[in-house]
C-alpha positions in Angstrom: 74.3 102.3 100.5 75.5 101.8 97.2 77.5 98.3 96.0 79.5 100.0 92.8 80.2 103.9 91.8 81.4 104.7 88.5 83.0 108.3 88.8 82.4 109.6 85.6 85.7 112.1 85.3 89.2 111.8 85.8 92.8 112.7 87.6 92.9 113.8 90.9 89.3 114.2 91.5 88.5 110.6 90.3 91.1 109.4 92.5 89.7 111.4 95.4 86.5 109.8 95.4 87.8 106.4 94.6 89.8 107.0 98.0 86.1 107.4 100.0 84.4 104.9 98.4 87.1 102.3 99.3 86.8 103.8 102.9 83.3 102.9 102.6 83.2 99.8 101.6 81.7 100.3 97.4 83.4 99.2 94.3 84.8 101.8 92.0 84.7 101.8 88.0 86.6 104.1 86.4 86.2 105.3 82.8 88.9 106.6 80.9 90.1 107.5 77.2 92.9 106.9 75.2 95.2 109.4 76.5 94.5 108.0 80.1 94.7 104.1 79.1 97.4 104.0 81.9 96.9 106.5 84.1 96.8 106.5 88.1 92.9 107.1 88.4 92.4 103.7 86.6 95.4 101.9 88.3 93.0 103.1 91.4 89.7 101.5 90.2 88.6 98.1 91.1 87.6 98.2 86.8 88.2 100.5 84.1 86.2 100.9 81.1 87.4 102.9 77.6 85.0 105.0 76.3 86.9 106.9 72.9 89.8 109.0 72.0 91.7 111.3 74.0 89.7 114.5 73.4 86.7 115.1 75.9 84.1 115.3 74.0 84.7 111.8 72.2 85.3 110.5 75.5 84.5 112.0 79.4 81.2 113.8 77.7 79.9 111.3 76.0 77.1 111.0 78.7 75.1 108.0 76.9 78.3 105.9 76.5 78.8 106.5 80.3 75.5 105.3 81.5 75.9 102.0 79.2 79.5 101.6 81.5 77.5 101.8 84.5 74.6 99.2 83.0 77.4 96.8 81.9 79.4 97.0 85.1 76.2 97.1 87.6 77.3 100.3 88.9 74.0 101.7 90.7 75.6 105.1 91.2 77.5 108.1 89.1 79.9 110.5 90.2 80.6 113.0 88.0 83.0 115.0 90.2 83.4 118.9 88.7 83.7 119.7 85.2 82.9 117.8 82.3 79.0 116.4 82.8 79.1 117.4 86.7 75.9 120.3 85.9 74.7 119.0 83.0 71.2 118.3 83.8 71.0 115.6 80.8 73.3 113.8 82.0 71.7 113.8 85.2 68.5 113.2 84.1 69.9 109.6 81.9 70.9 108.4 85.2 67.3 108.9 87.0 66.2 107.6 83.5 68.0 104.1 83.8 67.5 104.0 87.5 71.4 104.8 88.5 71.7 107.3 91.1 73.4 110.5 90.3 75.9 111.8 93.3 74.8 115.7 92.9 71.4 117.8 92.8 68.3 117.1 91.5 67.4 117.9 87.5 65.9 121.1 88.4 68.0 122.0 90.6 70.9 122.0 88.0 68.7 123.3 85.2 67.8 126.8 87.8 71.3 127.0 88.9 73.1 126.4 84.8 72.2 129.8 83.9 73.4 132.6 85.7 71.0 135.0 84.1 67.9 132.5 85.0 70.0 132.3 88.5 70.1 135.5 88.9 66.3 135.9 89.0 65.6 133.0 91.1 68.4 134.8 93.6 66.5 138.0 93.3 62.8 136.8 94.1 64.4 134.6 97.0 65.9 138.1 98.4 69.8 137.3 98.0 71.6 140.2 97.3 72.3 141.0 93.7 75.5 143.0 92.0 74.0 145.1 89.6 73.9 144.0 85.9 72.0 142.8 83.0 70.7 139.4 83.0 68.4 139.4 80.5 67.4 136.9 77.3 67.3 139.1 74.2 71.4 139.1 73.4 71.3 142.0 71.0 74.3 143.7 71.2 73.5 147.1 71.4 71.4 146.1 74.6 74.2 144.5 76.3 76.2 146.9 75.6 73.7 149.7 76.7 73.6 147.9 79.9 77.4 148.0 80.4 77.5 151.8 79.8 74.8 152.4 81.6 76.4 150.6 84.9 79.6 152.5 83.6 83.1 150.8 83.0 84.4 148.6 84.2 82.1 145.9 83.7 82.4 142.2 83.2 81.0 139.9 80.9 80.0 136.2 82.0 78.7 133.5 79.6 75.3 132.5 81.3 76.5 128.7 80.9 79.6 129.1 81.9 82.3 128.3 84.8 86.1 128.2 85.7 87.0 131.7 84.3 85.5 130.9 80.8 83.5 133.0 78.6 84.8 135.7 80.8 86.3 138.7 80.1 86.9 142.5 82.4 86.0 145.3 79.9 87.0 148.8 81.5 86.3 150.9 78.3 83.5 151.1 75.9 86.3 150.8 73.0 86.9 147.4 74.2 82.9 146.1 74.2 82.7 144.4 71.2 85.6 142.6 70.8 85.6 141.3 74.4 81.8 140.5 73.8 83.2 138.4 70.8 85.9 136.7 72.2 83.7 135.8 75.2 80.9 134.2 73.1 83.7 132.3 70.8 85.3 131.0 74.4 81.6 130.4 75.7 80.6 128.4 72.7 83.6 126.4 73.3 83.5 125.2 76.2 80.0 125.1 76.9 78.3 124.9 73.5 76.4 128.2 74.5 77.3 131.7 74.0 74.5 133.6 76.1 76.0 136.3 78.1 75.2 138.3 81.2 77.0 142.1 82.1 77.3 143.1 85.7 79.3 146.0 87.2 82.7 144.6 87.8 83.9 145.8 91.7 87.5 147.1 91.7 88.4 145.7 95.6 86.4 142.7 95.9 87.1 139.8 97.7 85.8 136.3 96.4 84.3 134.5 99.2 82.2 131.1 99.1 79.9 129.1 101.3 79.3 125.3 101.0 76.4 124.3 101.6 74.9 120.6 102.3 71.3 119.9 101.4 69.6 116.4 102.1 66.1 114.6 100.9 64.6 115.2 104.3 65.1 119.2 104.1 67.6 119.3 106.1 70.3 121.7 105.1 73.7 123.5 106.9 76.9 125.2 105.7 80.5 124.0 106.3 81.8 127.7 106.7 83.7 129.7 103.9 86.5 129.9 102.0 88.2 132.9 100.2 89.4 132.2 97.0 90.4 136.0 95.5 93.8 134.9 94.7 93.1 134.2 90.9 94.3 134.3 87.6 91.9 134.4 84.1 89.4 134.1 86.8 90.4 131.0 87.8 91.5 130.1 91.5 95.1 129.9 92.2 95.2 129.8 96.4 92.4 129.1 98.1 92.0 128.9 102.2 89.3 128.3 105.1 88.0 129.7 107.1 88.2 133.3 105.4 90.6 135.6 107.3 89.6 138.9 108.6 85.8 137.7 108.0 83.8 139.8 110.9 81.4 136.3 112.8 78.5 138.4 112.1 79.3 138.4 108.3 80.2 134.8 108.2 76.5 133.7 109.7 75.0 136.3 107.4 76.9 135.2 104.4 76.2 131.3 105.3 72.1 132.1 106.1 72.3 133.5 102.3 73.5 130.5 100.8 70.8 128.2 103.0 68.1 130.3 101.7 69.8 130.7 97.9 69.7 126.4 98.5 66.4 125.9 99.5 65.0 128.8 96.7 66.0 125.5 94.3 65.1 122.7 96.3 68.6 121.7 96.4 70.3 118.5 97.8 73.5 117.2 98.1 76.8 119.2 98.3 77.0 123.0 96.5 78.8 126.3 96.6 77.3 129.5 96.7 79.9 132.5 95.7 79.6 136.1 97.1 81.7 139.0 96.1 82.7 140.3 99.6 83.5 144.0 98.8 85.1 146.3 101.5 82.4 147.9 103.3 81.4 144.6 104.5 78.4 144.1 102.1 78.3 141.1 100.0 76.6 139.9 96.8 75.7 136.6 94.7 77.6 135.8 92.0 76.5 132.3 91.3 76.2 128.4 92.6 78.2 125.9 91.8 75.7 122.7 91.8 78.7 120.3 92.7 81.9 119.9 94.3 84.3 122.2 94.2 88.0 121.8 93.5 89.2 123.4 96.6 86.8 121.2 98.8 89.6 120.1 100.7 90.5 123.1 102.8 86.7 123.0 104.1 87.5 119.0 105.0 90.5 120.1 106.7 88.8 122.7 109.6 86.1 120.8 109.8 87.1 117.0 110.0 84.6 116.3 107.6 84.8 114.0 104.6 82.3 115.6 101.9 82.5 112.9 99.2 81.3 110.8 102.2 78.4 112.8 102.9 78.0 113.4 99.3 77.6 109.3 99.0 75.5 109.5 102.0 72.6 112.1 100.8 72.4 110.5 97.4 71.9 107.0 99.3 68.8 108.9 101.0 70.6 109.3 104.0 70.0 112.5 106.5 73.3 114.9 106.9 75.3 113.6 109.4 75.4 116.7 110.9 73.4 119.6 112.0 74.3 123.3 112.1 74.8 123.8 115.8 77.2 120.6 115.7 79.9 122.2 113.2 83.0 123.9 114.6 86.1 125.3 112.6 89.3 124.3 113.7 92.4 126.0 112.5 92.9 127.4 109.1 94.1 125.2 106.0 95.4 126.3 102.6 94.8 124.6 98.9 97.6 125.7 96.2 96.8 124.4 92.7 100.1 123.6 91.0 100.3 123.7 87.8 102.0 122.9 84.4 101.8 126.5 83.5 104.4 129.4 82.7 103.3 132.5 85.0 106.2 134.2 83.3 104.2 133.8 79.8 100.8 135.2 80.8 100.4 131.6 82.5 100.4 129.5 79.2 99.6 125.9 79.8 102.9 124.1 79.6 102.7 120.2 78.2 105.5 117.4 78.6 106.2 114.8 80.6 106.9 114.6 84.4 110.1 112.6 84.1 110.9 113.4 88.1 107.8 113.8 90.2 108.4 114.1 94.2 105.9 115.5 96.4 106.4 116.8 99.7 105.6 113.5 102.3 102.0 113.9 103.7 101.1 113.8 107.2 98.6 115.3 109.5 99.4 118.7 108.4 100.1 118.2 104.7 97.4 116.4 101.8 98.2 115.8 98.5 95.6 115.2 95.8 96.7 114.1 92.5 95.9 111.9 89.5 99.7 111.9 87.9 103.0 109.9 88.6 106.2 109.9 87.3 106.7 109.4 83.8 103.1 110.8 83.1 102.5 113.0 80.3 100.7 116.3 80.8 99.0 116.5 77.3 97.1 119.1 75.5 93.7 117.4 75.5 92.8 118.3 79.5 93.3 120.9 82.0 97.1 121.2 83.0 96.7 120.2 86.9 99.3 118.6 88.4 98.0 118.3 92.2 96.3 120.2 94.7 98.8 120.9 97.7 96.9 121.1 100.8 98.0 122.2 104.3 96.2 122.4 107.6 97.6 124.1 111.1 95.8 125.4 114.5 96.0 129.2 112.9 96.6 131.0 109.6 100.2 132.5 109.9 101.3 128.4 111.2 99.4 126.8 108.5 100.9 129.7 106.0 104.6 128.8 107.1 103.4 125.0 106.3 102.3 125.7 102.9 105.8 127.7 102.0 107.5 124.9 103.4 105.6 122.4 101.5 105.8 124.3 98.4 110.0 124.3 98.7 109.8 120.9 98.7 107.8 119.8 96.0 109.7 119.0 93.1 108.9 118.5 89.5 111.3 118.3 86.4 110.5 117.9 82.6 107.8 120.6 82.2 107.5 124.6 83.3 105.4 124.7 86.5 103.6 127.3 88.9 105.8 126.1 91.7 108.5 129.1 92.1 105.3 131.3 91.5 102.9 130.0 94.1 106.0 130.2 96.9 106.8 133.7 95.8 103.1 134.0 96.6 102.8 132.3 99.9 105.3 134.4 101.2 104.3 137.5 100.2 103.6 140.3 102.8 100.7 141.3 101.3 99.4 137.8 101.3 100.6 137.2 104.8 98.6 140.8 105.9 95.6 139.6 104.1 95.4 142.3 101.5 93.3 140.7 99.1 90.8 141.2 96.4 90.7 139.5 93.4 93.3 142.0 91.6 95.8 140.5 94.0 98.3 139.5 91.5 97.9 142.0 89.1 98.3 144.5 92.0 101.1 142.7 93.2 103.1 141.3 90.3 106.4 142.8 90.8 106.6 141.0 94.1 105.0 137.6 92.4 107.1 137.2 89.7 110.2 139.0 90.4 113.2 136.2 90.1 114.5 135.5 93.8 118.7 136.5 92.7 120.9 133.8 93.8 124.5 134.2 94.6 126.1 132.2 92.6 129.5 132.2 94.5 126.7 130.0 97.1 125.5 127.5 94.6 128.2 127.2 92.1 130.7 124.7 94.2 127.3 122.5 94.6 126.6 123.0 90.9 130.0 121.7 90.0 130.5 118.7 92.5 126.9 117.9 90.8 128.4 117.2 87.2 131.1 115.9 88.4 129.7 113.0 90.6 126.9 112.1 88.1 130.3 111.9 85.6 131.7 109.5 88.3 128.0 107.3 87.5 128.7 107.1 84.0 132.0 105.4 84.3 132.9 104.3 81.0 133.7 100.6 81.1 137.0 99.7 82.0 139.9 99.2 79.1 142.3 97.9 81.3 142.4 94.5 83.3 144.5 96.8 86.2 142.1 98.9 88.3 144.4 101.3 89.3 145.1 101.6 85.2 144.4 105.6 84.4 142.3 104.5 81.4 139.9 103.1 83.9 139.4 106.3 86.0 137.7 109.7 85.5 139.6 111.9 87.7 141.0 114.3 84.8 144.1 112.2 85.1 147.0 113.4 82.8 151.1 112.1 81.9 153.3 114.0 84.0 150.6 116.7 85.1 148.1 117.9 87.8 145.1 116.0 87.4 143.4 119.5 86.7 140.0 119.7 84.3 137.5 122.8 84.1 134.3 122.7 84.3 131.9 124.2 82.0 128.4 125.7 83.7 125.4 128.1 82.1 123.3 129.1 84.5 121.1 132.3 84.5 122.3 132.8 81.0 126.1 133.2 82.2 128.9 130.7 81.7 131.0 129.7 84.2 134.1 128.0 83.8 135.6 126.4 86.9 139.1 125.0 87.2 139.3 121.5 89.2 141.9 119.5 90.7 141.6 116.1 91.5 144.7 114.4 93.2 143.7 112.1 95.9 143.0 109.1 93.7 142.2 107.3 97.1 139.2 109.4 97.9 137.6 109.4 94.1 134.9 112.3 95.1 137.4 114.6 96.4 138.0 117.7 94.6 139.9 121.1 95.0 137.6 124.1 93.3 139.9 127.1 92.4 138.2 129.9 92.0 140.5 133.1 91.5 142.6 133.3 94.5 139.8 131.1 96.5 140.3 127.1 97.1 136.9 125.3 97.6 137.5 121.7 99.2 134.7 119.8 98.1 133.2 116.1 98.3 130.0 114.4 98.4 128.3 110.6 96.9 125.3 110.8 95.0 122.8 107.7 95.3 120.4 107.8 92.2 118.9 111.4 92.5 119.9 111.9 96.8 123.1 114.0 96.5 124.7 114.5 99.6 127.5 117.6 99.8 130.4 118.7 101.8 131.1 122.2 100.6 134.6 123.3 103.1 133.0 121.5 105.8 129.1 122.4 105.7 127.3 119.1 105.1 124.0 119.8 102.8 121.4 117.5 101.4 119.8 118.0 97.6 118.2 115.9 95.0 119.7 115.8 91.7 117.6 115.7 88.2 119.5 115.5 85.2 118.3 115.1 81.7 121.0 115.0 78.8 123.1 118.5 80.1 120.5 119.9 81.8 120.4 120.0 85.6 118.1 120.3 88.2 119.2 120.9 92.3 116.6 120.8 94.8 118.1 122.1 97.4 116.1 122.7 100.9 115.7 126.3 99.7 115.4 126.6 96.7 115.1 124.5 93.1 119.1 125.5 91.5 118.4 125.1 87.3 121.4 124.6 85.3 123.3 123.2 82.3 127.1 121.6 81.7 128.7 122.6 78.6 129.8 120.2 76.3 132.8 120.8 73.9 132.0 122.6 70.6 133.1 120.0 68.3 132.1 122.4 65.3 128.7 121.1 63.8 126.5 123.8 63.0 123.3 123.9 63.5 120.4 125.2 60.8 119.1 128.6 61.5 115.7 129.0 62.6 113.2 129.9 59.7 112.8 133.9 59.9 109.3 135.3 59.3 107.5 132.7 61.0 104.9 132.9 64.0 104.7 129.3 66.2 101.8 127.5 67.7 102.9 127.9 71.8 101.4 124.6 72.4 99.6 121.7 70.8 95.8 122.9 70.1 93.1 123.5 67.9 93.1 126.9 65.4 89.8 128.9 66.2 90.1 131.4 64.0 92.4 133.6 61.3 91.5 137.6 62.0 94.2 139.0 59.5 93.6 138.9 55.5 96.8 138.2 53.7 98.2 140.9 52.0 96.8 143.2 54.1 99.2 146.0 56.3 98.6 145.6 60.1 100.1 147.2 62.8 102.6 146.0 66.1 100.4 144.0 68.5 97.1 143.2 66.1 95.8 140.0 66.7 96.5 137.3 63.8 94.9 134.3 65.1 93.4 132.3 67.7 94.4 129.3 68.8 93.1 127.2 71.9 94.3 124.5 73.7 93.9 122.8 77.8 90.4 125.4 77.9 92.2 128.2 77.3 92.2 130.7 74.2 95.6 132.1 73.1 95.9 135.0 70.8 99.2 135.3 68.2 99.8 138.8 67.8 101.5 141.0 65.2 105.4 141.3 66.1 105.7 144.8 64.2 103.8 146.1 61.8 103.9 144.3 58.0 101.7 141.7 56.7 100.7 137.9 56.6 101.5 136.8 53.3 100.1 133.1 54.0 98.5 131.4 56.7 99.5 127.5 57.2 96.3 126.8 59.3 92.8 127.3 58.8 90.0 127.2 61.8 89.9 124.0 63.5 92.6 122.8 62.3 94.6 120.4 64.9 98.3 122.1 65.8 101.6 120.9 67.1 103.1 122.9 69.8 105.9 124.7 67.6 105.0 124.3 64.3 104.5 127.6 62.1 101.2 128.9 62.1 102.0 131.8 59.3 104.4 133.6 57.3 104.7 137.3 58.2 106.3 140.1 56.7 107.8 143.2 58.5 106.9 146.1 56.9 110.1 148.0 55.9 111.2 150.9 57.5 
């Protein structure tokens, strides 16, 4: 076995393996780049090793700097765990090159499997079943396109190099072709540094449905079972859960035979993923094979009892699989939810900022969290926007579904926009607890998903107000009087010959409320009377740094309180209360915003201007394209007029708000 590993990635997958290896007895390097010079994957590693500036391709794909790491360190292994240099068969090959073993397939292996055209045709001859589409080498235009009318809309486009929903794009007319085929390629090119695309027909009620499989030296080879993943968004996977529900046995051993013989077609070994698109009718087709390990590997550890990183470790050591076909069993269902820092409500726009209140739910048997952030991280614009992976595990799918909405309640987060509310509107939807899916499930399903849950105030208000008013209580001014019992020295709205009566100020879902207190027990400082109308409120409660415990007329609740300046956050066991106190207008005005300008959404990089200045345009035409965390972002025309300047050219760097251009409504 292996004395050191350097895991040649990051966050939570970095500190994933790190986990195992410590389990098994091998020393971890970690590598990491400016941005990360004190994050928790290094804090993990037994070293840690710069290698450049924050963005990845001065620093995690640097592949030759990497391997010098692992010469310096003595590392006589490399994890690359997914993404970054994970299936880049250079990379691999530089480690068989300087005698370092490379945790993940052979060279070929990688090189068969990195195109999906080339991939297609080894699937083909090998007899795995194909979805119709063009997978060709000559990239004219016109022939792609011919291919996609011939199939008949809607197809969709795939770079050949590509992965995680990029260089992807549905087109369901033939007036749509060439500028999806463009903004693929630009998106392919990229991220991948490759802009050869493949067309296949694009199925309108698919489900997405993968196998891992498990190849050693010896040729051995099994599969751990499947997992549907058809819950996604830009074609990347939002819920993922094993086994697949409502999967017929006969289909599951057909399915898993597939992706053994798809495996051995390559000579593979070590851990991969072969996807199917699992359609209605029960028949199934290849889509392509992931030559690593996945991001929702975890659910497939959970019903099997397996560690893959272990058996990973153990087949690149030479080692046989530690188990055989026949010697697999599932065991209950488990569910992976990817949370994000992402705004579902804006098209699911990466959100950056800092976590300045981070409190996962409290992990046990039934409930896994992966992550590579703590408190007081920043989530910046240089990687992808993952927070955690939430994982849950239970003896059947509607038990381990009531796990995950539980889980999801009470994960908190504060100081950025996450997917939280939008993954437990999700988890307890009825169409995702009757297993109606396919991979339009949230478009199908969006005014469920993203619908606001209403709250009654007249619930949350008292709780809201004893909130402001405790945390006023912890920031006691200092005392002005040597008497304790001195007025100056109190904050209990005291006033000369007068109820000690104050109001309290509240915005929350974009009303105000003002709410009339009295405070007259000066024994019993966290006493309060709440009048509201004809209605008294007796309410009380301490608040120990963020636990705030409540007595609202006599029902006793628990919450967690998050402020930051007059914002508020209450985590209550039902739901996550967002709110903000009003401070006096003392009269300062502030400066208008500048009219006529467009702002970056996010720190990124300008891709390209697709507007001419001075020249008319109508509502909705796209301006410019910006990209940032792997993801392209179009600004769009607001009305029709014209761009009279642009303040960025293409790959320019920009800062989340600044103006990108001047624009000029056209009069009416």
């Amino acid at each position: 076995m292996f004395k050191k590993l350097l895991i040649a990635n990051r966050g939570e997958i970095c500190c994933r393996v790190i986990k195992t290896a410590k389990k098994m007895g091998i020393a971890t390097v970690a590598v990491y780049s400016d941005a990360d010079a004190s994050a928790l994957h290094v804090q993990m590693a037994d070293e840690a090793v710069n290698i450049g500036a924050a963005p990845a391709k001065e620093s995690y794909l640097k592949g030759e700097t990497i391997i010098e790491v692992a010469k310096a360190t003595g590392a006589d292994a490399i994890h690359p765990g997914y993404g970054f240099l994970s299936e880049n068969a250079h990379f691999a090959k530089l480690c068989a090159d300087n005698n370092i073993a490379f945790v993940g397939p052979p060279v070929g292996a990688i090189e068969a499997m990195g195109s999906k055209s080339a991939a297609k045709n080894i699937m083909e001859k090998a007899g795995v079943p194909l979805v119709p589409g063009y997978h060709g080498e000559d990239q004219a235009e016109a022939l792609i396109k011919q291919a996609a009318d011939d199939m008949g809309y809607p197809v969709l486009l795939k770079a050949a190099a590509g992965g995680g929903g990029k260089g992807m794009r549905q087109v369901w007319s033939e007036a749509e072709f060439s500028d999806a085929l463009a903004a693929a390629k630009r998106e392919a090119v990229s991220s991948f540094g490759d802009d050869t695309m493949l067309v296949e027909k694009y199925l309108t009620q698919p489900r997405h449905v993968e196998i891992q499989v498990f190849c050693d030296s010896h040729g051995n080879g099994v599969y751990l079972f499947e997992r549907d993943c058809s819950v996604q968004r830009r074609h990347q996977k939002v819920i993922e859960e094993a086994p697949a529900p409502n999967m017929p046995l006969h289909v599951r051993e057909a399915m898993g035979e597939a992706a053994l013989k798809a495996a051995k077609a390559i000579d593979y070994v070590g851990a991969g993923t072969v996807e199917f698109l699992y359609d209605v009718d029960g028949s199934f087709y290849f889509m392509e094979m992931n030559t690593r390990l996945q991001v929702e590997h975890p659910v497939t550890e959970m019903i099997t009892g397996q560690d893959l990183v272990s058996w990973q470790l153990k087949v690149a050591a030479g080692d046989s699989l530690p188990l055989r076909q026949d010697e697999l069993k599932v065991n209950g269902h488990s569910f992976e939810a990817r949370v994000y820092a992402e705004d579902p409500d804006n098209d699911f726009l990466p959100a950056t900022g800092t976590l300045r209140f981070l409190q996962p739910p409290i992990e046990n048997e039934h409930v896994r969290v992966d992550t590579g952030v703590l408190q007081g991280d920043d989530v910046s614009v240089y990687y992808d926007p993952m927070i955690a992976k939430l994982i849950v595990w239970d003896e059947d799918r509607d038990k381990a579904l009531q796990r995950l909405a539980n889980a999801l309640k009470e994960y908190r987060v504060n100081g950025l926009t996450t997917n939280l509310p939008f993954l437990y509107n999700l988890a307890t939807s009825e169409q995702f607890k009757k297993v109606e899916l396919d991979t339009g499930f949230i478009e199908k399903n969006s005014d469920q998903l993203f619908s606001k849950t209403e709250q009654d105030v007249a619930d949350y208000l008292p709780l809201m107000v004893l909130s402001v008013l405790l945390k006023k209580q912890t920031l006691k001014p200092h005392a002005t009087s040597a008497d304790s019992n001195s007025p100056w020295n109190q904050v209990n709205a005291w006033r000369a010959n007068e109820s000690h009566q104050q109001v309290v100020s509240l915005e929350f879902n974009g009303t105000q409320y003002d709410v009339t207190v009295k405070q007259e027990d000066s024994a019993h400082p966290n006493y309060f009377q709440l009048l509201l109308g004809d209605t008294t409120i007796q309410i009380e409660g301490a608040l120990e740094q963020e636990n705030l415990i409540a007595n609202i007329d006599g029902h006793r609740q628990r919450a967690v309180l998050v402020t930051d300046g007059n914002e508020m956050s209450l985590y209550t066991l039902n739901r996550a209360i967002h709110f903000q106190e009003n401070t006096p207008d003392l009269g300062i005005e502030e400066a208008d915003d500048a009219v006529g300008g467009l702002t970056a959404p996010m720190n990124g990089t300008v891709v390209k201007l697709l507007a001419e200045p001075g020249v008319n345009v109508a509502k909705d035409t796209p301006l410019l394209v910006m990209e940032a965390m792997k993801m392209e972002h179009t600004i769009k025309a607001p009305a029709a007029g014209t761009v009279t300047e642009f303040y960025f050219q293409a790959g320019e760097l920009v800062d989340g708000g600044a103006e990108l251009l001047n624009f000029e409504e056209a009069q009416s």
